[in-house]
Structure formats: structure tokens, C-alpha cells
N, CA, C and O atoms as CSV, one atom per row, in Angstrom:
chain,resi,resn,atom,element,x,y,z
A,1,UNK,N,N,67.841,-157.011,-44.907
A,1,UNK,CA,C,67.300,-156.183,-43.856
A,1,UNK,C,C,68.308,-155.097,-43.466
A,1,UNK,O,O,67.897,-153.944,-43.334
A,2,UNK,N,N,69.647,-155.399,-43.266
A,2,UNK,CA,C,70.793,-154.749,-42.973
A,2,UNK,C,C,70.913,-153.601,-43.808
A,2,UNK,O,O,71.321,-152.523,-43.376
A,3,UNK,N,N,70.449,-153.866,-45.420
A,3,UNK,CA,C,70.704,-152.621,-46.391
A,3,UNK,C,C,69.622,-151.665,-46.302
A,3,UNK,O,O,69.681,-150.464,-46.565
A,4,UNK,N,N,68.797,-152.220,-45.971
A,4,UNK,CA,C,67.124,-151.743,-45.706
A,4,UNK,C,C,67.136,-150.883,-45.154
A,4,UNK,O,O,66.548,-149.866,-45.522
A,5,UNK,N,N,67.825,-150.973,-44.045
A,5,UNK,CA,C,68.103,-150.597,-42.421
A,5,UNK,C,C,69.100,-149.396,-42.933
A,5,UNK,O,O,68.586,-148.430,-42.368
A,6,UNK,N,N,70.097,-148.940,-43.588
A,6,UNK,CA,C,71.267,-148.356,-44.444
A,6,UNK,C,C,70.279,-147.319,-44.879
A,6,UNK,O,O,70.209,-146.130,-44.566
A,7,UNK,N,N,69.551,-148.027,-45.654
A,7,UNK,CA,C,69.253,-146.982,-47.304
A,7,UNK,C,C,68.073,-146.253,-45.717
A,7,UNK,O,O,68.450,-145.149,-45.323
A,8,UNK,N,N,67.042,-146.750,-45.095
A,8,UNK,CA,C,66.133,-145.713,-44.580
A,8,UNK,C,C,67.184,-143.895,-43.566
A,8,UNK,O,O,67.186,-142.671,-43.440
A,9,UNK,N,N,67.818,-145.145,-43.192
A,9,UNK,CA,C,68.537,-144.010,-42.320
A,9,UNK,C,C,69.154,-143.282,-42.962
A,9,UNK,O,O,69.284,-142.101,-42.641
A,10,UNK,N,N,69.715,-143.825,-44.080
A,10,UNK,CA,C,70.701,-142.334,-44.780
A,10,UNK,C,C,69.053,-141.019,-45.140
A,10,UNK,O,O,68.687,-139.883,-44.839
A,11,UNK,N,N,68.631,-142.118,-45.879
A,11,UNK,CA,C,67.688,-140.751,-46.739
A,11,UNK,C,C,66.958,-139.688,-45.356
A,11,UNK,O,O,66.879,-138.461,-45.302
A,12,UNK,N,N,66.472,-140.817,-44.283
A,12,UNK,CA,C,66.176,-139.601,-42.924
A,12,UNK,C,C,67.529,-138.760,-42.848
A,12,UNK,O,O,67.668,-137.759,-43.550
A,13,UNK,N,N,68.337,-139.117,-42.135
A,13,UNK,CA,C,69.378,-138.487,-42.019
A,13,UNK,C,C,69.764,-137.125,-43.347
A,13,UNK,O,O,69.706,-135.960,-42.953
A,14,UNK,N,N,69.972,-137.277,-44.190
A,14,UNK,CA,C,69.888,-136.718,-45.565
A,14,UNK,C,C,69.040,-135.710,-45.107
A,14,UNK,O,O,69.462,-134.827,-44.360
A,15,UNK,N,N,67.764,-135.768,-45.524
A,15,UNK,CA,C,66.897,-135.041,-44.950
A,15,UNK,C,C,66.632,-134.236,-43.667
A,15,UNK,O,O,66.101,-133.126,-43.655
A,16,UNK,N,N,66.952,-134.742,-42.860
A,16,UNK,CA,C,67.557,-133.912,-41.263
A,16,UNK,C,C,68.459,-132.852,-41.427
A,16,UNK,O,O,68.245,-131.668,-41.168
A,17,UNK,N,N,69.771,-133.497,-42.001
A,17,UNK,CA,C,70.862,-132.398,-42.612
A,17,UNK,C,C,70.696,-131.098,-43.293
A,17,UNK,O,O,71.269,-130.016,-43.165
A,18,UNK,N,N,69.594,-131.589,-44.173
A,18,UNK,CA,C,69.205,-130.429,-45.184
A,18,UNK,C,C,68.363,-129.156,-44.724
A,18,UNK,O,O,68.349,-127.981,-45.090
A,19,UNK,N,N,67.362,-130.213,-43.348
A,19,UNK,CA,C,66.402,-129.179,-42.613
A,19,UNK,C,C,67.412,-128.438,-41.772
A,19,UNK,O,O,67.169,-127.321,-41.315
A,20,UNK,N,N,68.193,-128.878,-41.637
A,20,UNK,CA,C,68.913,-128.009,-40.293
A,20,UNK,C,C,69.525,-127.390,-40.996
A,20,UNK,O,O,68.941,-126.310,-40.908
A,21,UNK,N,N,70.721,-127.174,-42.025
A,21,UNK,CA,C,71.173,-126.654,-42.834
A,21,UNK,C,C,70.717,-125.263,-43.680
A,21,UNK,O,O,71.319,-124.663,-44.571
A,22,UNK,N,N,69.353,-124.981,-43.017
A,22,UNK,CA,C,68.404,-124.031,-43.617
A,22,UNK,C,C,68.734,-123.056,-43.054
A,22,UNK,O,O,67.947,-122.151,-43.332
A,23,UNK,N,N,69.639,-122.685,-42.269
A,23,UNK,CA,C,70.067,-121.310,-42.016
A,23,UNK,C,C,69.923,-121.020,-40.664
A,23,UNK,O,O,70.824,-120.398,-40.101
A,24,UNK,N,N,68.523,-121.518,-39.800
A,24,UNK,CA,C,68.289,-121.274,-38.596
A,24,UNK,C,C,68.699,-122.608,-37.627
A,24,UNK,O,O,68.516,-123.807,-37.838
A,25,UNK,N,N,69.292,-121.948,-36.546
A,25,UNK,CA,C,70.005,-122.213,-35.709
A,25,UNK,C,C,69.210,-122.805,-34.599
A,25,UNK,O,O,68.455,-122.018,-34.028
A,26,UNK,N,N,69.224,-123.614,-34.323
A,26,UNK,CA,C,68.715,-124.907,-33.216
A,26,UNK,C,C,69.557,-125.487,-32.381
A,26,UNK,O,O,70.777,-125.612,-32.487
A,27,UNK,N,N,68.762,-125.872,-31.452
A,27,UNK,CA,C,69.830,-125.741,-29.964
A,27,UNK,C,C,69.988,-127.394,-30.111
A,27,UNK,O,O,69.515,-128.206,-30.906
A,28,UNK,N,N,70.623,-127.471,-29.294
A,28,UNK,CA,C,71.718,-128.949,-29.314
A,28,UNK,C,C,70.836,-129.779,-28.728
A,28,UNK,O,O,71.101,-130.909,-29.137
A,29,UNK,N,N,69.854,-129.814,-27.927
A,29,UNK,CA,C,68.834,-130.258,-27.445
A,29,UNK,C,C,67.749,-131.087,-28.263
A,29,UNK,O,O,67.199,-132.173,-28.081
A,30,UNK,N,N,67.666,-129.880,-29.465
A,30,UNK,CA,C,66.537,-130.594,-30.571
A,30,UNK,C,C,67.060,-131.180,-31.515
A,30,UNK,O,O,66.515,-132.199,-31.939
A,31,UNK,N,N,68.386,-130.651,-32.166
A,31,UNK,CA,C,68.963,-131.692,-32.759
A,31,UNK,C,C,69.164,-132.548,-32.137
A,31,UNK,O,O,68.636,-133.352,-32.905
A,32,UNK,N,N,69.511,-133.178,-31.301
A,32,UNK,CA,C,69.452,-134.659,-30.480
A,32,UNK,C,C,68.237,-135.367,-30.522
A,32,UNK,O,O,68.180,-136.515,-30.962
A,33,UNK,N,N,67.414,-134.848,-30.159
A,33,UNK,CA,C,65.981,-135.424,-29.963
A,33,UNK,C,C,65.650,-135.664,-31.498
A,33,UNK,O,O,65.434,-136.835,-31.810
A,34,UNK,N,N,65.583,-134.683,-32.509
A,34,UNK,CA,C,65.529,-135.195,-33.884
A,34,UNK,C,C,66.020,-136.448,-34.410
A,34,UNK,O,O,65.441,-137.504,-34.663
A,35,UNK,N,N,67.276,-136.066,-34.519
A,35,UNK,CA,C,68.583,-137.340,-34.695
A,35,UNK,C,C,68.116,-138.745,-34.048
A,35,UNK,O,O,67.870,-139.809,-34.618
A,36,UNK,N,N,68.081,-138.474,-32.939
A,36,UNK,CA,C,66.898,-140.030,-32.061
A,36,UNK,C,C,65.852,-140.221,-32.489
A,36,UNK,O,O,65.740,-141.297,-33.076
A,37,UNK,N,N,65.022,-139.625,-32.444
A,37,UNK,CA,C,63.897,-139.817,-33.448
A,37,UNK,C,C,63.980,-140.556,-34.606
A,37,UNK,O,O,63.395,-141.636,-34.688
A,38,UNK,N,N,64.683,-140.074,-35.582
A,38,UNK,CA,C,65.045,-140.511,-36.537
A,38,UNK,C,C,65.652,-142.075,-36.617
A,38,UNK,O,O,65.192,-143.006,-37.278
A,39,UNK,N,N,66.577,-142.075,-35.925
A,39,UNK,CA,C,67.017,-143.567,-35.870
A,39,UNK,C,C,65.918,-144.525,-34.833
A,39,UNK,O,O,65.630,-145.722,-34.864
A,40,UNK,N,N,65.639,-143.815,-34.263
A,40,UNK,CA,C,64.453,-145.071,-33.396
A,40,UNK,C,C,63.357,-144.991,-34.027
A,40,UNK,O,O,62.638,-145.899,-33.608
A,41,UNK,N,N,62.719,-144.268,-34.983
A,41,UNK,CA,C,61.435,-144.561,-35.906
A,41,UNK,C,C,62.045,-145.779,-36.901
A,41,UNK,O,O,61.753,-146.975,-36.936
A,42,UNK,N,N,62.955,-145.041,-37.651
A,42,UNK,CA,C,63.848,-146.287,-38.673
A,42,UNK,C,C,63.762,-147.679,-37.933
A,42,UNK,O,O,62.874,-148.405,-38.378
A,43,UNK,N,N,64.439,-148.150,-36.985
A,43,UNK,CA,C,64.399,-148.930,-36.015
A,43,UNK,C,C,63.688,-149.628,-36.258
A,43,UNK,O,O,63.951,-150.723,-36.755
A,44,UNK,N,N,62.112,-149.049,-35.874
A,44,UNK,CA,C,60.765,-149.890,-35.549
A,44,UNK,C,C,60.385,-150.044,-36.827
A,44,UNK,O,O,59.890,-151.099,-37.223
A,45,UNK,N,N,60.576,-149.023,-37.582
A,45,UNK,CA,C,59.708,-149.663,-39.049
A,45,UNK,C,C,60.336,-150.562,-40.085
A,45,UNK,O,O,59.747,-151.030,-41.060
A,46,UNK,N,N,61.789,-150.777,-39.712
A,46,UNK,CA,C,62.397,-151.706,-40.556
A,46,UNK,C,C,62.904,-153.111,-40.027
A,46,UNK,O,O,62.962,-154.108,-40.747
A,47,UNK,N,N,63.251,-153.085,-38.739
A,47,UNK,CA,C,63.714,-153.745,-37.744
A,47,UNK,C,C,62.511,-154.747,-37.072
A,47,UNK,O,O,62.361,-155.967,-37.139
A,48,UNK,N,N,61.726,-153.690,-36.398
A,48,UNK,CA,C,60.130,-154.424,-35.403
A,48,UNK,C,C,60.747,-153.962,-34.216
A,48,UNK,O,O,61.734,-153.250,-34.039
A,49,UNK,N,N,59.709,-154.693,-33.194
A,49,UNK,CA,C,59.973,-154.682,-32.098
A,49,UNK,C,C,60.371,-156.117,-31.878
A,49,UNK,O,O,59.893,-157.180,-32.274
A,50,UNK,N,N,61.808,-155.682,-30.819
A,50,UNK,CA,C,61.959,-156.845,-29.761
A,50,UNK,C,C,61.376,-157.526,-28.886
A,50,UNK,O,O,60.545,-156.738,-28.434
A,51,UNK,N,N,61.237,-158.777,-28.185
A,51,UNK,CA,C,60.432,-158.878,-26.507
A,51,UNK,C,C,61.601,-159.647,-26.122
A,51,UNK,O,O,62.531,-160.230,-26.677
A,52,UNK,N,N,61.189,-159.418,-24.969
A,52,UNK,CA,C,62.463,-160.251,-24.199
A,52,UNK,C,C,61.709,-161.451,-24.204
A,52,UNK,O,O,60.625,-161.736,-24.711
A,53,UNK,N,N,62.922,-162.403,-23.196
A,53,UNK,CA,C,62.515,-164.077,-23.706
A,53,UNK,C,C,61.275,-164.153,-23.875
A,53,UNK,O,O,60.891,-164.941,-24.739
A,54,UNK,N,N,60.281,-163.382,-23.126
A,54,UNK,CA,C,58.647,-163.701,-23.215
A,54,UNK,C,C,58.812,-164.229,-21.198
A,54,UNK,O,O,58.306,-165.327,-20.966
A,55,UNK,N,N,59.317,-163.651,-20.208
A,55,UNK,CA,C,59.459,-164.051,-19.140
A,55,UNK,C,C,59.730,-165.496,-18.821
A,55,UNK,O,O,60.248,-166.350,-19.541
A,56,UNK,N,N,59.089,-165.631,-17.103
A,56,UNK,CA,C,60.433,-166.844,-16.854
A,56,UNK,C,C,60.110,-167.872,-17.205
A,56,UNK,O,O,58.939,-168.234,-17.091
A,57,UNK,N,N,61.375,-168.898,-17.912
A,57,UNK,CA,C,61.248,-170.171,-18.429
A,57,UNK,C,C,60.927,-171.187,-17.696
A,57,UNK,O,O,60.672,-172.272,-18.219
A,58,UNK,N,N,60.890,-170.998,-16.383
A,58,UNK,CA,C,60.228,-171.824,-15.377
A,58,UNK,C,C,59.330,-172.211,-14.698
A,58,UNK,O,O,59.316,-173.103,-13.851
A,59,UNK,N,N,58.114,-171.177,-15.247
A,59,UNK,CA,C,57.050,-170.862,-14.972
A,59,UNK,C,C,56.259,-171.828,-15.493
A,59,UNK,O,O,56.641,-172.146,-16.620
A,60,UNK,N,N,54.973,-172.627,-14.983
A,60,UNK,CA,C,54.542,-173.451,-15.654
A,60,UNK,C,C,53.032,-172.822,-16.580
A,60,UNK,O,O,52.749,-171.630,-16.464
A,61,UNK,N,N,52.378,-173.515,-17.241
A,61,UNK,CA,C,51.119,-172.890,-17.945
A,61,UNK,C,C,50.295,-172.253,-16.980
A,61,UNK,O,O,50.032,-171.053,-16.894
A,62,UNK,N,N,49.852,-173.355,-16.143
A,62,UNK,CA,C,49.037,-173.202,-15.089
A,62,UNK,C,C,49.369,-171.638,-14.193
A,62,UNK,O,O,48.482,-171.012,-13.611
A,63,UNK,N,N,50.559,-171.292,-14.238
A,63,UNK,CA,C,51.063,-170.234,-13.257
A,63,UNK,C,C,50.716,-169.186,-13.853
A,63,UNK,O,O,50.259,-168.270,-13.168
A,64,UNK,N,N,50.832,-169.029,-15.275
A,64,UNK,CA,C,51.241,-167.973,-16.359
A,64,UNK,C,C,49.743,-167.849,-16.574
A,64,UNK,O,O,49.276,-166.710,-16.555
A,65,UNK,N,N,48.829,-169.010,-16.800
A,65,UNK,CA,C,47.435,-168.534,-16.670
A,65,UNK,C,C,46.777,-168.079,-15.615
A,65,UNK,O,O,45.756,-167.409,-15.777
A,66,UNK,N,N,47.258,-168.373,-14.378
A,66,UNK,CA,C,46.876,-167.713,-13.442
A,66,UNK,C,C,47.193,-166.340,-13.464
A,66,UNK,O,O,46.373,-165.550,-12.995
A,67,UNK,N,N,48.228,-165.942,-13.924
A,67,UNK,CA,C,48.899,-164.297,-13.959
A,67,UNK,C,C,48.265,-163.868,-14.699
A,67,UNK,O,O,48.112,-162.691,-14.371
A,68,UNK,N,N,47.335,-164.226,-16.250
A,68,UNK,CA,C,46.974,-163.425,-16.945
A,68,UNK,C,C,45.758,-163.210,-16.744
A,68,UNK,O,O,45.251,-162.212,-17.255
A,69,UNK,N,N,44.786,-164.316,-15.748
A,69,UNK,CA,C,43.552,-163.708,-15.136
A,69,UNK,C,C,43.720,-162.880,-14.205
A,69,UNK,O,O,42.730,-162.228,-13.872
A,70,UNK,N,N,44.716,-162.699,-13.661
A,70,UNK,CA,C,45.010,-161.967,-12.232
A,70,UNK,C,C,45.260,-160.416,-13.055
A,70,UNK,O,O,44.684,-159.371,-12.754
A,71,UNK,N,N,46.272,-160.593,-14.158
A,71,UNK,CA,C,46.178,-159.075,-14.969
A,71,UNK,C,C,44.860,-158.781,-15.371
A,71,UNK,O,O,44.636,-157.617,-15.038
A,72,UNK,N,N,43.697,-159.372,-16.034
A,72,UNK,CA,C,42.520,-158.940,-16.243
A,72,UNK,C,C,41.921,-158.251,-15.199
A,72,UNK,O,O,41.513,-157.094,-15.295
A,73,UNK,N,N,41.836,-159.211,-13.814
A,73,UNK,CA,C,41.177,-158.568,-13.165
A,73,UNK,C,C,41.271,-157.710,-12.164
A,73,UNK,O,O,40.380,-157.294,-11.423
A,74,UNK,N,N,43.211,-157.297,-12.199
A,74,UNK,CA,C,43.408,-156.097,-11.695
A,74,UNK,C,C,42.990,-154.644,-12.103
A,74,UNK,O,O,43.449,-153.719,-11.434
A,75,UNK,N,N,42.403,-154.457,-12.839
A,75,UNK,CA,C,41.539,-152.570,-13.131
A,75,UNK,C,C,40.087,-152.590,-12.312
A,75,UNK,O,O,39.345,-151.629,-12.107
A,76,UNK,N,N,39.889,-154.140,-11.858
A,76,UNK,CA,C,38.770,-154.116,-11.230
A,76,UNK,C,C,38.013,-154.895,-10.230
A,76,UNK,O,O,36.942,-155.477,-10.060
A,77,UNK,N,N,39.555,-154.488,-9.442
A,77,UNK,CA,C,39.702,-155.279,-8.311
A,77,UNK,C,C,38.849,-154.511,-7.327
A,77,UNK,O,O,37.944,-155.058,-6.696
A,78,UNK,N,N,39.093,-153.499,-7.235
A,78,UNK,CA,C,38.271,-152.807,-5.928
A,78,UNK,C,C,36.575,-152.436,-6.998
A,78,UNK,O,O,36.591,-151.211,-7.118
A,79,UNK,N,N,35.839,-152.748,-7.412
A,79,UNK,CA,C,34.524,-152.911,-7.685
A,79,UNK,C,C,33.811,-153.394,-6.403
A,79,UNK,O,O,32.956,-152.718,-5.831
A,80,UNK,N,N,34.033,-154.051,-6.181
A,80,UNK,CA,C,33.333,-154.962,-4.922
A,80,UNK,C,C,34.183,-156.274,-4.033
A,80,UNK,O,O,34.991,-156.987,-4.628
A,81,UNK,N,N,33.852,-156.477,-2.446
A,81,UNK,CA,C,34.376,-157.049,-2.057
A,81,UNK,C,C,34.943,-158.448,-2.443
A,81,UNK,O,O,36.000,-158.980,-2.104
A,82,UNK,N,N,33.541,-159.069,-3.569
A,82,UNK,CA,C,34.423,-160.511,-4.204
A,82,UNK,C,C,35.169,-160.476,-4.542
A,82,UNK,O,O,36.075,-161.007,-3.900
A,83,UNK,N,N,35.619,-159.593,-6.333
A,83,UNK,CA,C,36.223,-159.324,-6.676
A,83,UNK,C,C,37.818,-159.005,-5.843
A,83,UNK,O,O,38.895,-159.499,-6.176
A,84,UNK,N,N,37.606,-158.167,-4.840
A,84,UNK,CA,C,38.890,-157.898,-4.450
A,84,UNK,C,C,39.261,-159.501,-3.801
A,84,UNK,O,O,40.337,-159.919,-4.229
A,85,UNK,N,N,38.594,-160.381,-2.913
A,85,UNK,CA,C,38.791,-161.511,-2.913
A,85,UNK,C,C,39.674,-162.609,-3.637
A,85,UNK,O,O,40.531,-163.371,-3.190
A,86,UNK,N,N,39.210,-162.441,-4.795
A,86,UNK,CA,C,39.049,-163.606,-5.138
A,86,UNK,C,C,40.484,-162.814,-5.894
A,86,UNK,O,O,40.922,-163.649,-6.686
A,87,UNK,N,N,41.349,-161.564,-5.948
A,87,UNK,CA,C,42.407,-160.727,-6.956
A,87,UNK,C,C,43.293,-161.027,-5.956
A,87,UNK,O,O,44.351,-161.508,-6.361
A,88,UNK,N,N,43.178,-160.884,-4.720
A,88,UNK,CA,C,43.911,-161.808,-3.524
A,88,UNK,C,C,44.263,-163.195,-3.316
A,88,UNK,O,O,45.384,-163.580,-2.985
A,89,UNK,N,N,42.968,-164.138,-3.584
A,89,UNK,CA,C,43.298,-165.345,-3.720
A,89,UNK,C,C,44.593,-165.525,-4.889
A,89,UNK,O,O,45.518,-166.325,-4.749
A,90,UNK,N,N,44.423,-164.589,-6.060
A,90,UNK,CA,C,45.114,-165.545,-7.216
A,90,UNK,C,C,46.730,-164.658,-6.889
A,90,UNK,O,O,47.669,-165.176,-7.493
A,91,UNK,N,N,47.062,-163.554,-6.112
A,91,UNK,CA,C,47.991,-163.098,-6.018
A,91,UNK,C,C,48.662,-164.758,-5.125
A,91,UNK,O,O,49.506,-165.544,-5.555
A,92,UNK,N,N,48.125,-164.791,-4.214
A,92,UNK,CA,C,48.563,-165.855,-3.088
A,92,UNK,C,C,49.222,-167.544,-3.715
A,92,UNK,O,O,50.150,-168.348,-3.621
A,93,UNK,N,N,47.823,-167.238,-4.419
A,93,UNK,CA,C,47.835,-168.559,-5.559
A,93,UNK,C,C,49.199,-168.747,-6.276
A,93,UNK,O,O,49.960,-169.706,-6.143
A,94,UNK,N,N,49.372,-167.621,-7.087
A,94,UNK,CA,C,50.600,-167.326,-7.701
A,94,UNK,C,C,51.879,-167.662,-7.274
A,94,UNK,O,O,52.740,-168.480,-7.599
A,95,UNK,N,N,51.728,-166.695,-6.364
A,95,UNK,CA,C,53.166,-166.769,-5.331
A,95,UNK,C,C,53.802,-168.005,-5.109
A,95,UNK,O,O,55.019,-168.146,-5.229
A,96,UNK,N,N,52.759,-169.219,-4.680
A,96,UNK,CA,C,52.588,-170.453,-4.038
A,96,UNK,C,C,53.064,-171.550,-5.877
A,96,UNK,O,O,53.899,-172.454,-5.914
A,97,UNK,N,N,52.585,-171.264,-6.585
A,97,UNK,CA,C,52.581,-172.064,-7.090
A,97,UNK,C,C,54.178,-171.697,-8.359
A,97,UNK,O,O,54.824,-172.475,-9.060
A,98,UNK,N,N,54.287,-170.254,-8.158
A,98,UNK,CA,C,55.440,-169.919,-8.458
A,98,UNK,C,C,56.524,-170.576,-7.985
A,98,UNK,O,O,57.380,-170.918,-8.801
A,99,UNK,N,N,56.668,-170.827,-6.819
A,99,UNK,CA,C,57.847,-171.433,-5.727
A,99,UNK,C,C,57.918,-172.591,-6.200
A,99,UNK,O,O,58.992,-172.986,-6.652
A,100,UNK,N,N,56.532,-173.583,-6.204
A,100,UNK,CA,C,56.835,-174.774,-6.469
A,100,UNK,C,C,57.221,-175.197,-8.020
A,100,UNK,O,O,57.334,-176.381,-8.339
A,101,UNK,N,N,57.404,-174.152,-8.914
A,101,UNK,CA,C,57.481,-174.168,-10.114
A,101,UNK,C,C,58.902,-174.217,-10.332
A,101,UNK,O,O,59.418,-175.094,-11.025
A,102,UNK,N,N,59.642,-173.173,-9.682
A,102,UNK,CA,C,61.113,-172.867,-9.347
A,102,UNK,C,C,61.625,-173.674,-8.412
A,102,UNK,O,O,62.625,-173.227,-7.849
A,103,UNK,N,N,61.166,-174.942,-8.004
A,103,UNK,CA,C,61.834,-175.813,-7.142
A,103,UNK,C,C,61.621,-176.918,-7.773
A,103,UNK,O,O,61.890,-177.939,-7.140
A,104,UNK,N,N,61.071,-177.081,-9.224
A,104,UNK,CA,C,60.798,-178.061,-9.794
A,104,UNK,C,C,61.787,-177.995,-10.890
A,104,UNK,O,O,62.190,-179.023,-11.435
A,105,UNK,N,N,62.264,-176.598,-11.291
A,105,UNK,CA,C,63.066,-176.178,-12.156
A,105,UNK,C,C,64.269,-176.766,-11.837
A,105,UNK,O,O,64.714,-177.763,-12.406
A,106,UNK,N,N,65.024,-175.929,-10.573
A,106,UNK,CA,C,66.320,-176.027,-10.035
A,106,UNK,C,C,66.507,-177.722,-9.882
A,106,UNK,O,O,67.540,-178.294,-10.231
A,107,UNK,N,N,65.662,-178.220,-9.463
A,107,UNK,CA,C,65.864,-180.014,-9.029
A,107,UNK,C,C,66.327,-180.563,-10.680
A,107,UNK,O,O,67.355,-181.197,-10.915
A,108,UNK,N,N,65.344,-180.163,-11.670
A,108,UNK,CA,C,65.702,-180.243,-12.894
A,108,UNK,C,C,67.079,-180.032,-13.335
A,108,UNK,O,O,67.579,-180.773,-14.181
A,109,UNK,N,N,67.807,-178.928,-12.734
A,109,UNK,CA,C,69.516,-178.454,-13.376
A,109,UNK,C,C,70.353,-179.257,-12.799
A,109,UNK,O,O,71.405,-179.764,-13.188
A,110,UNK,N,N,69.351,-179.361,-11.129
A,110,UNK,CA,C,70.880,-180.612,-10.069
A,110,UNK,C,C,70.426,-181.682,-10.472
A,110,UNK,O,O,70.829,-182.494,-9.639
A,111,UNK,N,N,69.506,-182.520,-11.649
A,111,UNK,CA,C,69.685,-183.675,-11.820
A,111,UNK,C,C,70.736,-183.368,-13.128
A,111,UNK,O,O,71.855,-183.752,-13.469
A,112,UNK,N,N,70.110,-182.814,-13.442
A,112,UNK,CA,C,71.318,-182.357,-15.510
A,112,UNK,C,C,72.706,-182.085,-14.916
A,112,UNK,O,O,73.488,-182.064,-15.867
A,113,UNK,N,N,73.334,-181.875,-13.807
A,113,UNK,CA,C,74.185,-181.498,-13.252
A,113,UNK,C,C,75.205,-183.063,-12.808
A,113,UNK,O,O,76.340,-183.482,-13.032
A,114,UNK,N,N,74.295,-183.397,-12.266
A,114,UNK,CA,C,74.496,-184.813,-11.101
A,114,UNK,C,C,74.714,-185.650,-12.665
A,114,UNK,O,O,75.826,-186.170,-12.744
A,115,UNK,N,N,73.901,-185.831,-13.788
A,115,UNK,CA,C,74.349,-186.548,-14.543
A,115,UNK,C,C,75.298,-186.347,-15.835
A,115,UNK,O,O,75.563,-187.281,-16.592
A,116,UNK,N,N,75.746,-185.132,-15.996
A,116,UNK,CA,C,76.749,-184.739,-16.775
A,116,UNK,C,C,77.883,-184.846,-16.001
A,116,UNK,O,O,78.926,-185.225,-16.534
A,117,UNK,N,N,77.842,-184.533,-14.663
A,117,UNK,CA,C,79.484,-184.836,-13.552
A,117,UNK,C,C,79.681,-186.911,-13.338
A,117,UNK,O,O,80.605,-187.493,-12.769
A,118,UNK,N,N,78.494,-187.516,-14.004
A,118,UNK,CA,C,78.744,-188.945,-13.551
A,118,UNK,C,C,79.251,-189.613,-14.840
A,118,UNK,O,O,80.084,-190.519,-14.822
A,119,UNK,N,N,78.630,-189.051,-16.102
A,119,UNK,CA,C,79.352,-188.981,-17.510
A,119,UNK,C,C,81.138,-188.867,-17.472
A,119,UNK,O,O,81.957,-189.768,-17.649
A,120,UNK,N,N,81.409,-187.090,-17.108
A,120,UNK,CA,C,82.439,-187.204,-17.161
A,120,UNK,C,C,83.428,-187.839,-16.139
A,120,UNK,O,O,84.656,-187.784,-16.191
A,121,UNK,N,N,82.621,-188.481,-15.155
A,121,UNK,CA,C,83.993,-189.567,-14.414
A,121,UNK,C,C,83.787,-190.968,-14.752
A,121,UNK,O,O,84.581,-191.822,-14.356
């Protein structure tokens, strides 16, 4: 992947050099933006895209499914009064069940904590 990653960028690059090299004079502005271009297309087409962890590890199913009905039905929340209802309920919902998710977590580290400090004495 590493050489992959080598051989695309030289030949862009290569090619960049040669266009600019054509006699006319370009402001420092577009060569930059070119040059970036260039390495962040390379990037994605040889590389991919990254995601971060995929959000928080503490979150339970139940929470995370609640968030992704709550993303659905935010473009159409204000349609009508249920709707906005019920885009309220699951914000609330969330919140609530977020907390208890992250207090289920942390109790989790002070027990892994409490029993790695009773190990080492």
C-alpha cells in the first residue's frame, strides 16, 4: 500500500511539475491548492477513508438506536405537532439514558481499578 501510495503521488506530482513548468506563471495560491489536491485525492483513492472510533464506547445499543431514529426524524420534525413530540421525547430519552450508560461505564473502570490495586497488594 505504502509503494502504491509512492508510485500515485510521484506520477501526480510529475505531472503538476510539468503543467506548471509550461511557461505561465501562477500565483502561490493555486499552486497550493493544486499540490493539496493532489495529495488528498491520492489519499482517498489509495489509502480510503478514515472514521474515528465509530463514537462513544459507552454508549449502549439501545442509546445508539435511539440516536439513529432521532437522526431520521430530525428533517421532519416540524411537519406536525406529533412528530415534533415525539423528536423531543427521544432527545430527552437520550440524554437520560446516555447518563445512565456513562455511570454504568465509569462503575465498570472503579471496579477494574479496585481490582487491579487489590492484585497488586
Amino acid at each position: 500500500m505504502v509503494e502504491q501510495y509512492k508510485i500515485c503521488i510521484s506520477e501526480r506530482l510529475a505531472a503538476l511539475s510539468s503543467d506548471l513548468g509550461t511557461g505561465c506563471e501562477k500565483n502561490v495560491n493555486e499552486m497550493w491548492t493544486r499540490i493539496s489536491d493532489a495529495f488528498n485525492s491520492t489519499s482517498q483513492e489509495v489509502l480510503g477513508t478514515v472514521r474515528n472510533g465509530g463514537g462513544k464506547r459507552w454508549l449502549s445499543p439501545e442509546t445508539l438506536q435511539l440516536a439513529a431514529e432521532r437522526k431520521d426524524l430530525k428533517p421532519r420534525k416540524l411537519d406536525n405537532a406529533e412528530t415534533t413530540k415525539h423528536y423531543n421525547f427521544l432527545c430527552r430519552e437520550i440524554t437520560r439514558k446516555a447518563k445512565a450508560d456513562k455511570e454504568v461505564y465509569l462503575q465498570a473502570i472503579c471496579r477494574e481499578v479496585k481490582t487491579a490495586h487489590k492484585q497488586k497488594s
